[in-house]
C-alpha positions, -999 to 999 in steps of 0.1 A, spaced: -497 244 403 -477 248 371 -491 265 340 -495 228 319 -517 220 349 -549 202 333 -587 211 339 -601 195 370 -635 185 362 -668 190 383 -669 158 402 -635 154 416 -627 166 454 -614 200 463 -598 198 500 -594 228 520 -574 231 550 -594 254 578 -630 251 585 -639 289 596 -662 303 579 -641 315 543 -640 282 544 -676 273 545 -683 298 519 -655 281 492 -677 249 499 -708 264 490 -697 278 460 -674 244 450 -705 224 461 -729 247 437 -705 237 405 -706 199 412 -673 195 433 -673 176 465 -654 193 491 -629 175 523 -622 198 550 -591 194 576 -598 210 606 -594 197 639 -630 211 655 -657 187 646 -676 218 654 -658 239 628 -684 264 602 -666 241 575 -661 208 588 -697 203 591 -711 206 557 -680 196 536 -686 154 526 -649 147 545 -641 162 576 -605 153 585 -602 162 621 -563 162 627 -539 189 636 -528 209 608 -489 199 604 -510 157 615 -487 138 588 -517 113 588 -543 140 584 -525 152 557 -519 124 535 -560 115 540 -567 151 528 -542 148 495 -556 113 491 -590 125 489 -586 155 471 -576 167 434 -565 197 442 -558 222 474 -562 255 493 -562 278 523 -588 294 537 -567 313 564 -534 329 568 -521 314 594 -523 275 582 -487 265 588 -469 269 551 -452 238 557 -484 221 552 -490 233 521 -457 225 515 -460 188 522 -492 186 505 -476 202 470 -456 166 470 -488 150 459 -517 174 450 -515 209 432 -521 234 459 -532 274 454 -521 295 470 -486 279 471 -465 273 502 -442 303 495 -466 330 486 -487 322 515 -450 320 540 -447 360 524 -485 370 536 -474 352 568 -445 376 578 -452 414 576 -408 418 572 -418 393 537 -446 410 527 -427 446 530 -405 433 506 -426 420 482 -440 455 478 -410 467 472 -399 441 446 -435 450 431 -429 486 431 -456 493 454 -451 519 481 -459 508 515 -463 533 550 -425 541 561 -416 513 589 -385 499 609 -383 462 619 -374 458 655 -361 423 662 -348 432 696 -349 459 726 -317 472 712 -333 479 683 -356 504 702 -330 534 703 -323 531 664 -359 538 657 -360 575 637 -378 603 653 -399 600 617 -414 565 627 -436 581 658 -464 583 662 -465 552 645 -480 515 650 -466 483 663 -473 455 649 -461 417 655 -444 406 626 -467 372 629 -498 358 637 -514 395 641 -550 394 623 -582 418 633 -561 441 651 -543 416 671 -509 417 680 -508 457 671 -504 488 691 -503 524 689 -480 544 700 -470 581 706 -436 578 721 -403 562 726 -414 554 757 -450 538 749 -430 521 720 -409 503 746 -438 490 764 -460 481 737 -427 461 726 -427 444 761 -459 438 762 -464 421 727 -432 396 739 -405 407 728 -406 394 691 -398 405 662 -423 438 651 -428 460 624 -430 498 636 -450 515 607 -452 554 611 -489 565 616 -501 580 582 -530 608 574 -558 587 559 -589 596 541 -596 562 536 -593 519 530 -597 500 505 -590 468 493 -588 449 464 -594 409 452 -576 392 424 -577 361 410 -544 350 391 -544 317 376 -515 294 372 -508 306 337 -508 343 352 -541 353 334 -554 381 363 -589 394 371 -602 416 396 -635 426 415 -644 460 418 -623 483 445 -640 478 481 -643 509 507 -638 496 540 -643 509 574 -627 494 607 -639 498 642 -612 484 668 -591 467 641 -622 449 628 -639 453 591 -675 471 599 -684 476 565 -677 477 529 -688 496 504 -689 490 464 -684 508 440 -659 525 462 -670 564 471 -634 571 484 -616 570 451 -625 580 416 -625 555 384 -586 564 378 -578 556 415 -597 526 412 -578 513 380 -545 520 401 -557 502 429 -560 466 408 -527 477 390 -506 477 420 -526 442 436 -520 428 403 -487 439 405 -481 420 439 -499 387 428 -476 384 399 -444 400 419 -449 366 445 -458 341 416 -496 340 435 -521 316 429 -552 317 435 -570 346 455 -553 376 469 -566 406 491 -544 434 492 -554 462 516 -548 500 507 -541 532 526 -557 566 506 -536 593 521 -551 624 525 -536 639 490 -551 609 467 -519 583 469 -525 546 472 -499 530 498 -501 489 510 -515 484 540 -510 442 542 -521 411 517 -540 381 527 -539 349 506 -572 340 507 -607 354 501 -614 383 525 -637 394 544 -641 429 523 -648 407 492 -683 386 510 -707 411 491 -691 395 458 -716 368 464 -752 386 461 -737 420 441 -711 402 412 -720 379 391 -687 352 400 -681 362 436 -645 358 454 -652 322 457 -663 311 427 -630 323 415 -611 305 446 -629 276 429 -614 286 393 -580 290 399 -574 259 415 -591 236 394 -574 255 364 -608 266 349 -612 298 326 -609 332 352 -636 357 343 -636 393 351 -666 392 379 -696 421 374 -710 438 397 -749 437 390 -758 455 424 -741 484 442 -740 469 477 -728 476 514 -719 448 539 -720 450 577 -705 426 595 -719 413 627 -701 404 653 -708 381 685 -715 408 708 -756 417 687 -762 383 706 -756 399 739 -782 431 740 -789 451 767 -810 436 793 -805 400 783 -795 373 808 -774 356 780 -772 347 739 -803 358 726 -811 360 685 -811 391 666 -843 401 654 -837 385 613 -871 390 609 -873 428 609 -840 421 591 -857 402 569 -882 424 558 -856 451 543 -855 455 509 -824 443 494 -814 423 526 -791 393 522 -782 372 555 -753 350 558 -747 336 589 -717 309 592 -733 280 614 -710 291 644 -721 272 677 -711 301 701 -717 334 702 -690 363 718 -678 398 719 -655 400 685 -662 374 668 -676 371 633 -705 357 633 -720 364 601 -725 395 576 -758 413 560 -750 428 526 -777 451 512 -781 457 476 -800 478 453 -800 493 416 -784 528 436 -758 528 463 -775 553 482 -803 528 484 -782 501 495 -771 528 525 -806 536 535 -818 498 545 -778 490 557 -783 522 581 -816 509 592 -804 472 599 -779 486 622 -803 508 641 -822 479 642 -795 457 658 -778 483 676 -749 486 654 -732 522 657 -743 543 629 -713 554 603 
């Protein structure tokens, strides 16, 4: 999408290749400003697929599926990393498309996205890329303890490992297949965070507020905002060095970049993705534009606004495995009711057709005029479900 690019009006198609559920959620909020939306995803099952007004079920890199979905659609995006570039690629021969093929081939390889960070400035954990076994005995004594990671396809804690030794790095290497890895040395945290930008074609940048995150078994568990973790200044520095990023890669669009707090106070990159994020859902019942609305914004060229948060707010996600409580024989629902009846309670659940262990089924985002507030009924939701307490 160049910076000339014109105003897409309300009306025209905005296609969107994945139908999870950050896809579902960038048709609600393109279907609440008067867009239609075409989906290509190839399960006519998919949280998407099934409320967009097109639902192109091919195979990603489908040459036919593709030129349906750039035939339909004005203008294009992802709503998951791992969408083959080169479909974006193909589809920037007829159709504006944000993020671009190139930015989003960087969020795709963690070797890449090290090197953006360093083209942005941006300090990142110490790490070694190991392409082969031989690589193994070059590692430095500095790297360990440290974690493996797949320099691909790793999301959620997949395709990672931690390890203590040379000799548990040589097995986690085996046993992640021998490809190419990043080994990043373990670091002291006191905590995540992550922050969303929107950066137009023109390279106009806004930002929502800093998110606190916590992770159980490589999975989000909850976000909190305003961030507790880190003070205004640390917050300010936080956006500085994502904006930094999203202009370093010539982004498009919207961009989650993930953030180590050390123990001492310093801000270091964990990873990017090129989409909305999971950290960024509460955006859509605490800001006044969430993450979407600006997904919306920046590929249809409209004005970006900086969003507000209205609400301090904490999200829990829920996973597959609240469907599978002790003592039942199989799937049964959570009690939304009870849920229901919590002051501040806000239930989003993404239209998935089966539930298991893992997988994100929905989120519950809680707000109130305090933070501590929002905390209170987000601590007694997760007794209620039989979430572990934090």
């Amino acid at each position: 999408m160049s910076p000339a690019a014109s105003f897409i009006a309300p009306g025209a198609t905005l296609g969107v290749l994945g139908g999870g559920q950050l896809g579902r959620m960038f048709a609600h909020a393109a279907q609440r400003a008067g867009y239609r939306v075409a989906v290509l995803d190839p399960d006519e099952t998919s949280p998407a697929g099934t409320i967009a007004h097109e639902h192109v079920r091919t195979a990603y890199l489908d040459p036919a599926g593709l030129a349906r979905l750039a035939e339909v659609s004005a203008a294009l995006t992802t709503e998951f990393e791992n969408v083959p570039a080169e479909a974006l690629a193909t589809l920037a021969k007829r159709r504006p498309v944000a993020p671009g093929a190139d930015a989003v081939a960087i969020c795709q390889d963690r070797v890449a996205e090290k090197a953006a960070f360093a083209r942005a400035g941006v300090a990142c954990a110490p790490f070694a890329v190991l392409a082969s076994t031989a690589d193994l005995d070059r590692v430095a004594d500095a790297l360990l303890p440290g974690i493996l990671k797949t320099a691909r396809l790793g999301y959620d804690g997949k395709g990672q490992r931690r390890v203590a030794s040379r000799a548990e790095l040589a097995r986690a290497f085996a046993e992640l297949g021998g490809v190419t890895c990043v080994l990043e040395r373990r670091l002291a945290l006191a905590a995540e965070v992550s922050v969303i930008v929107a950066r137009s074609a023109g390279g106009e940048i806004v930002a929502l507020p800093v998110q606190e995150n916590v992770h159980r078994d490589g999975i989000l568990a909850l976000t909190r905002v305003p961030a507790q973790a880190v003070d205004e200044a640390r917050r300010a520095e936080a956006v500085a060095l994502a904006s930094r990023v999203a202009a370093a890669i010539g982004y498009v669009g919207v961009l989650c970049v993930e953030l180590f707090v050390l123990e001492g106070g310093a801000l270091v990159a964990n990873e990017m993705a090129p989409r909305p994020h999971n950290s960024g859902h509460y955006s859509i019942d605490a800001c006044d534009v969430s993450q979407f609305e600006l997904q919306v914004r920046a590929m249809t060229n409209a004005p970006l606004v900086a969003p507000r948060l209205h609400s301090p707010a904490l999200m829990l996600n829920l996973l597959g495995e609240l469907w599978f409580r002790e003592g039942g024989a199989g799937p049964l629902e959570p009690p939304w009711d009870r849920i229901l009846a919590l002051p501040g309670a806000h239930l989003h659940l993404y239209g998935k057709r089966e539930a298991r262990p893992g997988r994100k089924m929905g989120h519950l985002t809680f707000t109130a005029a305090t933070a501590s507030a929002a905390e209170a009924s987000a601590r007694e939701a997760a007794a209620i479900l039989g979430i572990a307490g934090w």
